[in-house]
N, C-alpha and C positions, 0 to 999 in steps of 0.2 A: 118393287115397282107398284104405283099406284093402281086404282082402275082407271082412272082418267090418263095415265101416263099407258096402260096396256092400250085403251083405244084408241087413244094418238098412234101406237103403232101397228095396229089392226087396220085403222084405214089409212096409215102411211103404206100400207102392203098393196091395198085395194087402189089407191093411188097412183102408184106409181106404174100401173098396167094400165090406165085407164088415159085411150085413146092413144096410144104411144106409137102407132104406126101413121096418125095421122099429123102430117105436119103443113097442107094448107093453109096459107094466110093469105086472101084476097081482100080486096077494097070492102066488101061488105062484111066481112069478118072484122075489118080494124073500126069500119062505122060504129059496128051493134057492139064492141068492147066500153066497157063504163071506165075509164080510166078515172083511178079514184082522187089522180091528181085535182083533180077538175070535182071534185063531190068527197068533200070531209065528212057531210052528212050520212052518206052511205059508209063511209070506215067507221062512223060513232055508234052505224047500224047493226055493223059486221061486232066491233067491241060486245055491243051490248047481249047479242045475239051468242057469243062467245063466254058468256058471264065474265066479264072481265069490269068491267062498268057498272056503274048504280046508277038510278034515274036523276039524284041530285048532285051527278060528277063532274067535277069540274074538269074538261077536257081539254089539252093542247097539241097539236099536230102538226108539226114541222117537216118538211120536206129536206131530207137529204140528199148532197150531190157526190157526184165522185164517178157512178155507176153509168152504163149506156141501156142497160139490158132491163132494167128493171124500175118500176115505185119504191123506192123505201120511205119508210116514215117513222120518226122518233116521235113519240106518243106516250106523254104525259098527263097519268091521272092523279087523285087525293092520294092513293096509297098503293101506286107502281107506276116499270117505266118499261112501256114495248120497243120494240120495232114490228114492224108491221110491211110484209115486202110483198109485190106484185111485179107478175112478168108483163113486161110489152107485149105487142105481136109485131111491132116497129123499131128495131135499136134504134137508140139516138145516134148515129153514125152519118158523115158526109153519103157516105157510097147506100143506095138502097138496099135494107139486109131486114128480112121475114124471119119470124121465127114461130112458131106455136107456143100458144101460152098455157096450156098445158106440162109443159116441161117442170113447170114449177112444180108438180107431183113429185116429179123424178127426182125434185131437188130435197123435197119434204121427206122423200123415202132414203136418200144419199144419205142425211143428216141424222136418220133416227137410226140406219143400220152404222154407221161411224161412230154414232153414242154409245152404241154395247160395246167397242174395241175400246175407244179413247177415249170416255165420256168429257173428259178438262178439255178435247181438241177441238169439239162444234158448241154451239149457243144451244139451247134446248127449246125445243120447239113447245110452244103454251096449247095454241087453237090452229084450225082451219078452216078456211071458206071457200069451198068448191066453186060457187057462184063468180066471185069474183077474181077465183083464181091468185089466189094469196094468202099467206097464213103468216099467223104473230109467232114473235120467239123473244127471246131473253133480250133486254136489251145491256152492250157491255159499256160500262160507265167510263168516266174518263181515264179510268187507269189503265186503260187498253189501248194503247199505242198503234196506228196503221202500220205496217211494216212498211208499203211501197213510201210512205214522206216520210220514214224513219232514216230511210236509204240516198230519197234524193237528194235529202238535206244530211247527208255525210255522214251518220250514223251507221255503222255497220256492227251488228252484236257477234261475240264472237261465237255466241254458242247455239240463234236459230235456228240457222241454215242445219245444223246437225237434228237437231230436236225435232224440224220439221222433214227432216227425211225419214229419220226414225218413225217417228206416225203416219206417215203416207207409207212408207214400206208395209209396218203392221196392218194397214187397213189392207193395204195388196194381200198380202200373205194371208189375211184370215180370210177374204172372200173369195181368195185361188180358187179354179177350178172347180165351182160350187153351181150347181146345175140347178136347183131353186133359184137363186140371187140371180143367174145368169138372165132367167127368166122374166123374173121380175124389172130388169131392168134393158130388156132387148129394146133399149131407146136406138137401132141401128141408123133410120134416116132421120130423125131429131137430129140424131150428132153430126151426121152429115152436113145439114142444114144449117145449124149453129157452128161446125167448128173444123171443117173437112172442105167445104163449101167455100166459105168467105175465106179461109184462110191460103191453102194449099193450091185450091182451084184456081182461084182469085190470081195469087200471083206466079201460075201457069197460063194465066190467059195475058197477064202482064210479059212472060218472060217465055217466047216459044220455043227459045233454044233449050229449054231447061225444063219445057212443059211433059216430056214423056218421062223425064226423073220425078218430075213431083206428083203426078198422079198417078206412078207407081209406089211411092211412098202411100197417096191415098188408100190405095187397094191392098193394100200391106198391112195398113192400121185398121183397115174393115175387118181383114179375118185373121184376128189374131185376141180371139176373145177369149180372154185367161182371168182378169180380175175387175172389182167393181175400179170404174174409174170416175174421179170427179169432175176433169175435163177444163179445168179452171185452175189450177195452182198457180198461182199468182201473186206478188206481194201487196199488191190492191187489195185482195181477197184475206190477208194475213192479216188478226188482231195479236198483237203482243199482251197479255196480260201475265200476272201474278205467276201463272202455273204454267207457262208455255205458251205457242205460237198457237191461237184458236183459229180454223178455217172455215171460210163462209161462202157463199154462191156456188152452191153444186149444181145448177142449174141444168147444166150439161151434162150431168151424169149418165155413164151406160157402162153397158156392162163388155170391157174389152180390151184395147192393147194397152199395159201399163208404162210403155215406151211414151206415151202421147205425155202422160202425166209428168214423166220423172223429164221430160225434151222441153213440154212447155215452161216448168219450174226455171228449170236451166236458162233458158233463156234469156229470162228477165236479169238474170245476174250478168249474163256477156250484154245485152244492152244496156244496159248502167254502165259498166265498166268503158263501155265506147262515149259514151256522152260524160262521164266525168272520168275523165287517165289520170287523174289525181289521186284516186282511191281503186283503181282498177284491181289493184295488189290484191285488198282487201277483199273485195266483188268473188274475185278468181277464186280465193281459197275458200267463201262462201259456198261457192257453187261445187268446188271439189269437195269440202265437209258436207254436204246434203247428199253427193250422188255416192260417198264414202258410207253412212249411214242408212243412206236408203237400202245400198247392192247388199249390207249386213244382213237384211231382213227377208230375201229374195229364196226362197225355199222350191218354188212351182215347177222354174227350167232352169235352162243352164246359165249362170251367171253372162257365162260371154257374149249369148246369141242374146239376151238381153239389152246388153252392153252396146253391142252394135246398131239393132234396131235404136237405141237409144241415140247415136252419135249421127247417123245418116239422118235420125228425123231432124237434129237440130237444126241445121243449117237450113232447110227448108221451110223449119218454123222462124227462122232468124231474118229470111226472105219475107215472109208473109207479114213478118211487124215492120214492114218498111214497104210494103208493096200487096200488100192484103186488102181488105175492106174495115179493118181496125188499126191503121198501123199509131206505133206509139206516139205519142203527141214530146218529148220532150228532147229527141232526134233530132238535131240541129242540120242543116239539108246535108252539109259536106261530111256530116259524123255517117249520116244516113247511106251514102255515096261509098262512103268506108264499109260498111256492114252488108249491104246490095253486093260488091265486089267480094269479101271474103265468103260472104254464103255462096256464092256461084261458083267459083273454087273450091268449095267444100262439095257442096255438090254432085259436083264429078268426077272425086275422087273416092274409087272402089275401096282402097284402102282405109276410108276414114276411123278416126278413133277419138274419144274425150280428149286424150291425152295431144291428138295434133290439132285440134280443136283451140284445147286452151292455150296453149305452147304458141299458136300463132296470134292469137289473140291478146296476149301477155306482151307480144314484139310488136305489134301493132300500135298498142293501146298505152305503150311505157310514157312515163311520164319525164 
């Protein structure tokens, strides 16, 4: 490890404690933020500031889309290529949704303790800038495939979903129970606020026959803090490159139920599967190879009582992308109508499991 590579993670430590209990965002917090979309001159300032830049550099700065939560910027000099990402304190969201922009620390610290497990599975972080609350990192070139429009456009690999449980297992299992890390990363109302909140809450306040099941799920996934979690597994968030599935936006990192992770993953594959029954087959065995590969790695408790937290949070999260403050944009209304009715049925059933989970969703979704 470098020295400059030791500092980056010296003050990824110092960072990621830094203001973590405060998650206020008012109208004059969002005024005094410099959103750097609006000031290229202030990221060439952050660059230069960063030694990344020479005074006779030739600079290009492009805005990327895809994301709600965040700036990112593909950033092109004479001789490298960043990215360069900033958090909101505003998602881009229909529904009004705060968030502290400080999180971003959390995210800078998710990604340098991930590097010592996985180092091929995150980008690596270069600089940071406190000020503006945003720090550069590797940028990955075109040979790096999105997974979520790998997927929408009918691509299904047959070996990520594995690859990426595997690594999300190992990053659970190396920071099990680990009462430094736990510390470091007590993001407890951030994650509320970003992901407890808009999600679960949201469509508890949407559904009040079904509101004392989901924020007892809430209160279930507060105290059940056992490993680092990244809070975001998502195929959005999935770069496919050369060496495996590389993961990005831990924004939401904290330190807590590993059910949140391996339930939000899942999910993405049963709503795909509902919006395209063409490929559903595919989707299913996706989502059973990642939760097959991940439970491999699961050392801390008991397989089952994991297993379970795992199958009750889904359908709740399955609820919330259809009736949440994010819900998925490619849910066609009467696909939507389908997945709102099985999550609600799932719901209220004591007995849930993956296995009736996917079994009814397989009969459902048949082509």
């Amino acid at each position: 490890m470098t020295a400059a590579d030791k500092n980056l993670v010296a003050s990824g430590k110092a960072l990621a404690t830094h203001d973590k209990n405060s998650v206020s965002t008012d109208k004059s917090l969002i005024a005094a933020f410099n959103d750097l979309a609006n000031d290229h001159e202030a990221i060439k300032k952050i660059l230069s500031h960063l030694n990344l830049t020479q005074d006779d550099d030739t600079i290009t700065i492009k805005a990327l889309t895809g994301g709600v939560s965040s700036n990112i910027f593909h950033i092109t000099t004479k001789h490298a290529q960043y990215c360069l990402k900033q958090a909101l304190p505003q998602l881009k969201v229909a529904k009004q949704w705060l968030a502290p922009v400080d999180r971003v620390f959390a995210e800078i610290a998710w990604l340098q303790t991930a590097a010592t497990i996985a180092p091929a599975a995150v980008p690596k972080i270069i600089g940071i800038d406190q000020t503006s609350k945003s720090f550069v990192m590797q940028h990955l070139g075109a040979e790096y495939l999105n997974w979520k429009a790998e997927l929408l456009a009918g691509r299904v690999a047959d070996k990520v979903a594995a690859q990426l449980g595997n690594i999300l297992g190992r990053i659970h299992s190396q920071t099990a129970l680990n009462e430094d890390i736990a510390k470091r990363f007590a993001n407890d109302e951030t994650f509320y606020a970003i992901r407890l909140e808009p999600y679960l809450e949201e469509a508890a306040r949407r559904h009040p026959g079904l509101s004392s099941t989901l924020k007892a799920l809430v209160k279930r996934t507060q105290h059940n803090p056992k490993v680092l979690v990244h809070g975001d597994v998502s195929p959005k968030n999935i770069m496919l490159g050369p060496l495996g599935p590389v993961i990005l936006d831990a924004e939401c990192a904290w330190y807590g139920d590993p059910a949140f992770d391996v339930a939000f993953c899942l999910n993405h594959f049963f709503l795909k599967a509902a919006h395209m029954p063409e490929i559903a087959p595919a989707l299913l065995q996706n989502a059973q190879d990642f939760l097959k590969a991940y439970l491999q790695e699961v050392t801390w408790e008991p397989v089952p009582e994991l297993e379970y937290r795992i199958a009750s949070l889904l359908p709740g999260l399955m609820l919330a992308r259809v009736d949440g403050k994010s819900p998925v944009e490619y849910l066609a209304a009467e696909r939507g109508a389908i997945v709102r009715k099985l999550a609600s049925e799932f719901l209220q059933q004591d007995d849930i499991s993956f296995s009736i989970i996917y079994a009814r969703w397989a009969l459902e979704f048949k082509q």
